[in-house]
Structures are given as C-alpha cells and as structure tokens.
C-alpha positions as CSV (number, residue, x, y, z in Angstrom):
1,X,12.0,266.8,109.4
2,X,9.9,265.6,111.8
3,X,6.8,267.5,113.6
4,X,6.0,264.8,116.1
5,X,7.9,264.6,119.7
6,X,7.7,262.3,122.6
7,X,8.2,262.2,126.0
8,X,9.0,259.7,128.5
9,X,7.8,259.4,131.8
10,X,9.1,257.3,134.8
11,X,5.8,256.1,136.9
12,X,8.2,254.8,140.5
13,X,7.1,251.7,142.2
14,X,6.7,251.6,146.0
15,X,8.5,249.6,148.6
16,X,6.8,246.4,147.2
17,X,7.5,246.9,143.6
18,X,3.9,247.9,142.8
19,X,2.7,250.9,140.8
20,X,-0.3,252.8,141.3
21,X,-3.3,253.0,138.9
22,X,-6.5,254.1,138.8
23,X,-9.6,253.1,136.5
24,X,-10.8,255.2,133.6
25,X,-14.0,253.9,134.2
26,X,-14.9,253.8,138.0
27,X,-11.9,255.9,139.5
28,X,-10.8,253.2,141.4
29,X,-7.5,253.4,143.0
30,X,-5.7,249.7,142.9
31,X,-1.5,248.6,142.5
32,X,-0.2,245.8,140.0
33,X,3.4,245.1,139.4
34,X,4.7,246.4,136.3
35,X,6.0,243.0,134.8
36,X,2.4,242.0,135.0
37,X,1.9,244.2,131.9
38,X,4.5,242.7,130.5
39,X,3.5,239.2,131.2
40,X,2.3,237.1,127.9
41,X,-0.1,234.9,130.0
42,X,-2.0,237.8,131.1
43,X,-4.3,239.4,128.0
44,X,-6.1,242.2,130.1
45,X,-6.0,243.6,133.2
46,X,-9.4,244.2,134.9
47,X,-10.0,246.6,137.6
48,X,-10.8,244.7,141.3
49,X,-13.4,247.3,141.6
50,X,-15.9,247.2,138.7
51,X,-14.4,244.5,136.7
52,X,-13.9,245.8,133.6
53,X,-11.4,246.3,131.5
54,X,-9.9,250.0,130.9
55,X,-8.3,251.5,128.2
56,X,-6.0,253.1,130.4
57,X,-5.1,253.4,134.2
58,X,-3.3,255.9,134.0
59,X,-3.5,258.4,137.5
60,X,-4.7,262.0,137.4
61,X,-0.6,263.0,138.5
62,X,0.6,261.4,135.6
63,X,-1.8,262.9,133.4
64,X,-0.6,265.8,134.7
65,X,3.2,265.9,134.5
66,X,2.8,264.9,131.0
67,X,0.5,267.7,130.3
68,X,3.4,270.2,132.0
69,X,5.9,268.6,130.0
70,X,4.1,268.7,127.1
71,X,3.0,272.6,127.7
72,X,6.9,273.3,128.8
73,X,8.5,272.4,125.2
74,X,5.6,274.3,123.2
75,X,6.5,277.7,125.7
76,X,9.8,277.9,124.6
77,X,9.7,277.2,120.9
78,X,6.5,279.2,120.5
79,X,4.8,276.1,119.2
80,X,0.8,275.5,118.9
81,X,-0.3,274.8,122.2
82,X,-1.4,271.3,123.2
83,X,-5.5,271.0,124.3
84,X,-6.4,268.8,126.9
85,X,-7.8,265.0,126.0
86,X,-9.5,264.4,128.9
C-alpha cells in the first residue's frame, strides 16, 4: 500500500476566463488564461512585472487551502503532520 496522497484543487477563473497568479520572485499580482499553460507554442511564462520566469505562480490563498487540506486528512488519521515549504 501506498503512503503518498494527493489532492486536487480548483483555481476559478473570473468573468473573462483569466486566473489569478502571482510571482514567486517579485510578488507581482498579474492574470493569464489557463489554456495558455496549456498552449505548446508558449515554453515559459514570464512575469509582466520583473520579467522573469518563476517556478511557480501560485497565490498565497492557494497555498493556503492546500496547506488546510493537507493538515485536515493528517487530523483525523493521526498521521505525521505536514511542515510548511515556504
């Protein structure tokens, strides 16, 4: 059996279709359409503020949910606790 356990986590668009992200790098809040991640003509995405590329753009409130989540299954099966990666 198993040890390892994912979760999945729905990130809504907005009236336009765009989702927002923010840069690991400069905090920079900015919106991109999620079928431009999945677009093969596009090889990175750079933030509009600093111009770099990020490994992730994920937003502090998603880090978050997935950190409740996370903590919520250990609670009730008395699992090993989950530290933060930030």
């Amino acid at each position: 059996m198993s040890d390892e356990v994912s979760f999945s986590i729905s990130i809504p668009t907005d009236e336009e279709g765009y989702v927002l992200l923010k840069c690991s790098l400069c905090g920079e809040l900015f919106k991109l359409k999620p079928s431009d991640f999945k677009d093969d003509s596009i090889f990175e995405v750079y933030c509009p503020a600093c111009g770099l590329v990020s490994d992730s753009y994920v937003t502090d409130d998603v880090i978050e949910l997935g950190m409740a989540m996370a903590e919520n299954y250990m609670k009730p099966n008395g699992r090993v606790r989950i530290l933060n990666t930030q």
